[in-house]
N, C-alpha and C positions, 0 to 999 in steps of 0.2 A: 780218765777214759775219754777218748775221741769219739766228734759225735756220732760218728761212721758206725764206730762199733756200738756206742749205746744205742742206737734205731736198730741197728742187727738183733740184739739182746730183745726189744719190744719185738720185733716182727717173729721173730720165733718161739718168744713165749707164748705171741696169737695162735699161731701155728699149732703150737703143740699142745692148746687148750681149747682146741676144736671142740670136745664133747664138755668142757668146762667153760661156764661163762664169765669171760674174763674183759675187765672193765680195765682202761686206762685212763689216766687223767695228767695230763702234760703241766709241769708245777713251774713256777718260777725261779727257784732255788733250792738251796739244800736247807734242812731245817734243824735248828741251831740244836736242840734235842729232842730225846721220847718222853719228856716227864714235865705237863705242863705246869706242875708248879712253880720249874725254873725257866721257864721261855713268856714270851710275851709276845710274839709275833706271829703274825698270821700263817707263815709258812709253817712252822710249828706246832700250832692250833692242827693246821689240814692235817697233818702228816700224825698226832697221836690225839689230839683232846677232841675231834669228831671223830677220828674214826677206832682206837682204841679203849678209849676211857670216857665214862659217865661220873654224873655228880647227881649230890642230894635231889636238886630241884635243876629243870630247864626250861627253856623258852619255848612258848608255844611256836611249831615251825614256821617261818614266814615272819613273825612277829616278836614282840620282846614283851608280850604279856608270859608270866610263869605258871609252873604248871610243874606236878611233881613228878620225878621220874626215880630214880631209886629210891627214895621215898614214897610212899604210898601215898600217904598224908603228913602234914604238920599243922603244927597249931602255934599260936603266938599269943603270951602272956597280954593282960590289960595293959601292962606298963613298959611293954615292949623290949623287956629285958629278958625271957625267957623262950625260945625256940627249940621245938619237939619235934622229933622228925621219926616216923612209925616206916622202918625199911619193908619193904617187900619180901615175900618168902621167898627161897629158892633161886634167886639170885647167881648164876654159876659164870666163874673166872674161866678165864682162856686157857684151853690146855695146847701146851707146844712140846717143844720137844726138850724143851728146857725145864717144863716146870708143871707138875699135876696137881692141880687139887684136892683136895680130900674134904672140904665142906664149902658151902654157899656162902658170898657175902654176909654179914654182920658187923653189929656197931664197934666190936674191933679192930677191924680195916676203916673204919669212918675215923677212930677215935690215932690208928697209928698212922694215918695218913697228912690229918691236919695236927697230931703234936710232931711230924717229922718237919713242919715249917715256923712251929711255936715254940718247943722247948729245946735249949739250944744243949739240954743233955738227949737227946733223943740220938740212937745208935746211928741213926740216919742225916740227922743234922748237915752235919759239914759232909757226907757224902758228895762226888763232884762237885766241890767248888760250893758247896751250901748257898749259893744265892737265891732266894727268894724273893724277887722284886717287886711281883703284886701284892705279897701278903706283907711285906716290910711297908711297901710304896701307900697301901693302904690302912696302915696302922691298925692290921687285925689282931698284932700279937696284945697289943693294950686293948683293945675292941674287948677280946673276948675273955671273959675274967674264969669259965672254966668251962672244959668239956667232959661229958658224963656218959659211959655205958648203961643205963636205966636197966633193960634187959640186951638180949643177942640183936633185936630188933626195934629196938626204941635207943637213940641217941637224943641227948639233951645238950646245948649250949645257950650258958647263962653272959650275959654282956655286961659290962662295966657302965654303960649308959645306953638312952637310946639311939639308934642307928637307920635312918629314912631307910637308905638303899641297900639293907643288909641280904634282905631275899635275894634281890637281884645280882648283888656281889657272890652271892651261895652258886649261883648259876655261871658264876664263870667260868672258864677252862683251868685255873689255877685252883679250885678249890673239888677236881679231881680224885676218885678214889684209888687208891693204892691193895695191892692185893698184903696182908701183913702177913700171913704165911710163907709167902713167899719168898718176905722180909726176912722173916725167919728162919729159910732154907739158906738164905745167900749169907747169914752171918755163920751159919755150921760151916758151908765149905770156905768162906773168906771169899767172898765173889761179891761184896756189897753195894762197886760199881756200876754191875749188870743191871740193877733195878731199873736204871733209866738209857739203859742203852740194849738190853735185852726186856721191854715189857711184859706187863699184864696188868690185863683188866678186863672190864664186866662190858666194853663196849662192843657194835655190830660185826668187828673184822679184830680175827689177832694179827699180829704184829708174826711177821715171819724172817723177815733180813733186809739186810741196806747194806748198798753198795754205793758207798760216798761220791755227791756228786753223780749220781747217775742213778737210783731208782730204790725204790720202796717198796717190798710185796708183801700183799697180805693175803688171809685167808679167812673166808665168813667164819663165823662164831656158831658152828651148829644146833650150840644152844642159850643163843639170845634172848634172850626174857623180853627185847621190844621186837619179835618175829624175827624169822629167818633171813634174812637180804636176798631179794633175787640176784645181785649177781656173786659170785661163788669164789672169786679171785678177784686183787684191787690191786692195779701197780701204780705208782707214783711212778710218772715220769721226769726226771729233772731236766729242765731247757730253760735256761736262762734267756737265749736270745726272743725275743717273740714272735720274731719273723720264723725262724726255726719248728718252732711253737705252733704256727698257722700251718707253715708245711705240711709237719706231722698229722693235723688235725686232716688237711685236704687228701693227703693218703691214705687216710684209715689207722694211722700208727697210733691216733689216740684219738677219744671220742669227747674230751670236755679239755678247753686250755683257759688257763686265765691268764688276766690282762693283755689281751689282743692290742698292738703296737697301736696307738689316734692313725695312722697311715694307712692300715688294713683293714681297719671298721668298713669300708666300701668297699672293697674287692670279701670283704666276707657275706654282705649282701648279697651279691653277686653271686656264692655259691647256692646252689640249687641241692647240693644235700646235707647245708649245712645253717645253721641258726645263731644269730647274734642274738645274745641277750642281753636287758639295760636295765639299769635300779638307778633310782638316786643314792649318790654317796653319802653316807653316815662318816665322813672324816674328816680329817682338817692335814692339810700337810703345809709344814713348816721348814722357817731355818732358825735354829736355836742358836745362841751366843750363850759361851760358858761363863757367867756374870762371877766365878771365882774365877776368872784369870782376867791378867790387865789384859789391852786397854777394858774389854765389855765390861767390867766391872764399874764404868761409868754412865751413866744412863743419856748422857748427851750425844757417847758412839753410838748405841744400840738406837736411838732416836738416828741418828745422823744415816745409819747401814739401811735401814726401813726407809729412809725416804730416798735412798740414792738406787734402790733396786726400781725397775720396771714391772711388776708385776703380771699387766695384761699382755706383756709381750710372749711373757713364757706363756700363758694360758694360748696365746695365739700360737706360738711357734711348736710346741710340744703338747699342750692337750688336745690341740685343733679345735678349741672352741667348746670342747665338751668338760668344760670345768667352770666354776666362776672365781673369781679376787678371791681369798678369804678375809677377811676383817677381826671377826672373831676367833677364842681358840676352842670354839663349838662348832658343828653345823649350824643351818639354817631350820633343820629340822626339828630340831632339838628344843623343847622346849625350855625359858629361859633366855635364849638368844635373843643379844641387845641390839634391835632393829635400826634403834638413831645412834649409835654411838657412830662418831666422828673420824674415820681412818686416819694412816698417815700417809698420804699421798704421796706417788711419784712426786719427788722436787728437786732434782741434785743442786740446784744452787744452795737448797735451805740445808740440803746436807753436807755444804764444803762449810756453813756457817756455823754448824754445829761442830762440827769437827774444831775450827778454829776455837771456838769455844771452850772446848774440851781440850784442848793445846798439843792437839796436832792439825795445825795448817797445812801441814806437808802430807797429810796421810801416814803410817803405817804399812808396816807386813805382815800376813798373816795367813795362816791356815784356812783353806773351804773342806771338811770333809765331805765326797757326793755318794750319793744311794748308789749302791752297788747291784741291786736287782729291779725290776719292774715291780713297781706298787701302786695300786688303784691313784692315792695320791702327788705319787710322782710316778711318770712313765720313761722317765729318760735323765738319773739322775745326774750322770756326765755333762750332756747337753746343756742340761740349766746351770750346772756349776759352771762353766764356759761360760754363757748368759750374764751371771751375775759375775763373775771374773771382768768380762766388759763393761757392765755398770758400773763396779765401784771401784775401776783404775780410772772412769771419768773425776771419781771425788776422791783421787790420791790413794786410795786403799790397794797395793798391789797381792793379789790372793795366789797361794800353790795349793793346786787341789788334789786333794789324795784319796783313797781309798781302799779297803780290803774288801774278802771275804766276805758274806753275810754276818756269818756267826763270829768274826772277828771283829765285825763293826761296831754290832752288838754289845759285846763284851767289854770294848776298851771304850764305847761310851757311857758304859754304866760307870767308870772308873773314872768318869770327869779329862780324859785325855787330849779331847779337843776344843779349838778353840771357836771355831764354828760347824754346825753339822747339819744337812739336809737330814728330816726324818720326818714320820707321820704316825695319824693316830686314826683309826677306823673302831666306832665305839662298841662295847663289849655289852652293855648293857642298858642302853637307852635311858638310864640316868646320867644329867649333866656332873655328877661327882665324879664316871668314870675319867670324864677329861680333866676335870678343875684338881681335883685330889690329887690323883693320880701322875699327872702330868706336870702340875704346876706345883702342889703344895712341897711344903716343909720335909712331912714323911718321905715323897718321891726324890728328896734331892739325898737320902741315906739308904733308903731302894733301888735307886739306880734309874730308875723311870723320867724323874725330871732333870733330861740332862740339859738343861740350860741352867742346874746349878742356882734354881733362885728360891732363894726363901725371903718372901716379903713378908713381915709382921701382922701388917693389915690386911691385907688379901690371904692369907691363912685363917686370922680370925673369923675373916666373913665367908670361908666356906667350911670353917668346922662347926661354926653355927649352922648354915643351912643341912648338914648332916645330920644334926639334932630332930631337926622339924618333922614333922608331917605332914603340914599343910602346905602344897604344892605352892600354892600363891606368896606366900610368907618365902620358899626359899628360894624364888626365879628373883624377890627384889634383892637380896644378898646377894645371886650371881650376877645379876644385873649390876653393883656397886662392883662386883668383883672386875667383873668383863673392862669397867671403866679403870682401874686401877693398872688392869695389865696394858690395856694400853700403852696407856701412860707411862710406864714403864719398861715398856718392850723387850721381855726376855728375849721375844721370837720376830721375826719377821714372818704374819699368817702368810702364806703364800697361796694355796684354793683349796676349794671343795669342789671334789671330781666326781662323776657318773661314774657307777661301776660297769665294766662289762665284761661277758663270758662269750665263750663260742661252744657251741656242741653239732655234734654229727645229730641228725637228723632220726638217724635211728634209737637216739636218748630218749628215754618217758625217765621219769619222777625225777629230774631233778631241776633245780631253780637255785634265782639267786638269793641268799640269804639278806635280809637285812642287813647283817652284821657283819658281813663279809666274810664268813666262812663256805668251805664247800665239803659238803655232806653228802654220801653216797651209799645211806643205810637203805633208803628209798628207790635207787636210780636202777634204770634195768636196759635191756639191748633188746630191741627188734629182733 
């Protein structure tokens, strides 16, 4: 769809929602699916795990302290292996035109939601493509040794050991409730795929249609167990460009856009009915090398690519300043983060000497995969691939840079297909395990998550240890030896941690930036 006619589509859906309050939100992409089990990416998140679906426990808003939400309460054994979760009454699923319910939430939708990503006979299982990459990525299927229906409202999960960040992993968008009724409608008629492309669930806005690559609409939840949402209608708008993005925003076709282009952040001041918003970034954006394919599979390349990139160039030329170097593959925020550890400096002599090392004098050919959308961490992934395209044809490496799709990028990198890839990591729950585990460990590289393909022996030990612990101090020095090991062995080239920022119409009350970099509009209302 051309963008002529998708801004047509918004302006007359304003139009014709005069007496209904209707909220747009200008997105950066299409979002890879409805079913955050199997997605990982922020676009995704926006688009069903804030605004469709709740989980056990969530984050206090603003912050990454937790706080129970379809759980009333829980409680947590001495030994840290037992987790009781007491659901709330009266709980009611989304009714559409697809799908009615006939009872409240209960520990059966708890219990058929988390074995459709743990037992691999579950009806649901292999459904689309059965990838599960948080819950593979973070070794919950071994994690968790059983889960229990106690009553309709009390679920139990007993653990194989114990787990620091298990609460906080409870809280993320992948560990989402599913309606199992539902489940159970779409296996009578043979419609099993609908689950995650026709939702439901217990969250602020149903899910009502998507029109690919071009919008999202929803409808509030009339009867929302966390109150009604002031506004009455939600559309996704998808704009890739973010110039496009800004426009929209300055003519009223949408009233929230994210990642406003580093270029337009002053001409957005400049607006008088409109507001920049700014948070520190919680991310790290990188370029991974796939250490299963030659040459990276040498650590004196991957050493050699790291010191032959410019790093503060790009911060200069595409974040405008509003990013720093990254060093480590944490924030700075983040506690844990190794303060002296030693980077690897801009040097391309020392990188044409490593290369010789490694026995290519001559350079190589090779693959740059670039970000195909706008993301907090990277704003212009083209531009930089071009960028480092010139860097490392200074140290013989001559690069073809390619690129798809979002959800194609996505995909064929979970499958190890590339040989180098721009991508980033904005954290999901304010424990250092989301990035170290998740990103980097052993589990992630048969997940899909760590696509730099690197399983180090030692740097896995030393953060399934700090997994173990509870004493925060005890596990910041295991990531601390950790942090020095990746180094050292450079899956990735860190490339910065970036300011996040939003734009809204002026006539927005209740909404802000998250921490975490989601955008949530159960709160958000219109003037």
């Amino acid at each position: 769809m051309n963008q002529f006619i998708s801004s047509l589509i918004i302006s007359l859906l304003l139009t014709s929602a005069a007496s209904a309050k209707t909220f747009v939100y200008c997105s950066e992409g299409s979002p890879v699916g409805f079913n955050p089990q199997m997605t990982t990416d922020g676009t995704s998140n926006n688009a069903a795990a804030h605004t469709i679906y709740n989980r056990l426990v969530d984050f206090v808003p603003g912050t990454t302290d937790l706080m129970p939400s379809l759980a009333e309460r829980y409680t947590v054994s001495d030994d840290q292996l037992t987790y009781d979760f007491f659901l709330k009454p009266n709980i009611q699923f989304h009714t559409t035109s697809y799908f009615k319910p006939t009872r409240p939430l209960n520990s059966d939708d708890v219990l058929f939601s988390f074995e459709r990503m743990k037992n691999a006979n579950h009806p649901f299982h292999k459904v689309n493509g059965g990838s599960y990459e948080y819950f593979v990525g973070m070794n919950m299927g071994e994690l968790i040794a059983s889960m229990t229906k106690v009553s309709d409202l009390h679920f139990r999960i007993q653990l194989t050991k114990p787990e620091a960040p298990f609460l906080a992993n409870m809280a993320m968008s992948f560990m989402s409730i599913l309606s199992k009724e539902y489940g159970d409608q779409l296996i009578k008629t043979k419609k099993m795929e609908q689950i995650d492309l026709e939702p439901i669930g217990t969250g602020p806005f149903a899910f009502r249609r998507y029109r690919r690559d071009a919008q999202i609409r929803y409808e509030r939840h009339p009867h929302y167990w966390g109150g009604l949402t002031p506004i009455e209608n939600l559309v996704i708008a998808i704009t890739p460009e973010a110039s496009v993005r800004f426009q929209k925003l300055r003519t009223g076709e949408c009233h929230v856009m994210i990642e406003p282009a580093p270029s337009d952040l002053e001409a957005i001041k400049k607006e008088k009915d409109l507001t920049l918003l700014e948070a520190p970034g919680f991310n790290i954006g990188y370029l991974a090398m796939n250490t299963q394919k030659a040459p990276f599979d040498n650590v004196l390349v991957r050493q050699a690519i790291h010191h032959a990139l410019n790093r503060q160039s790009y911060i200069d030329a595409i974040y405008l300043g509003h990013a720093s170097v990254a060093k480590n593959p944490i924030p700075p925020t983040l506690w844990s983060y190794h303060e002296n550890l030693k980077d690897l400096e801009y040097n391309p002599k020392r990188a044409k000497e490593l290369l010789t090392s490694a026995g290519f004098p001559n350079g190589f050919e090779t693959e740059l995969w670039t970000l195909p959308v706008t993301r907090p961490y990277n704003p212009a992934g083209r531009k930089m691939g071009e960028m480092m395209q010139a860097d490392l044809a200074l140290v013989g490496i001559r690069l073809k840079l390619v690129s798809y799709d979002w959800p194609t990028y996505l995909a064929k990198s979970r499958e190890g297909e590339h040989s180098m890839i721009q991508l980033g990591w904005t954290g999901d729950n304010g424990d250092p395990d989301n990035f170290f585990h998740t990103l980097l460990g052993c589990d992630g590289v048969v997940g899909g998550s760590n696509v730099a393909k690197w399983c180090h022996s030692e740097f896995n030990d030393l953060i399934m240890k700090a997994k173990k612990l509870s004493n925060k101090e005890e596990r910041a020095k295991l990531y601390i030896k950790a942090q020095e090991i990746f180094k050292r062995e450079a899956p990735w080239v860190t490339i910065a941690h970036s300011k996040l920022f939003r734009a809204k119409s002026n006539k927005v009350t209740g909404y802000d930036i998250d921490p975490l970099g989601g955008d949530k509009f159960s709160k958000a209302d219109l003037k």
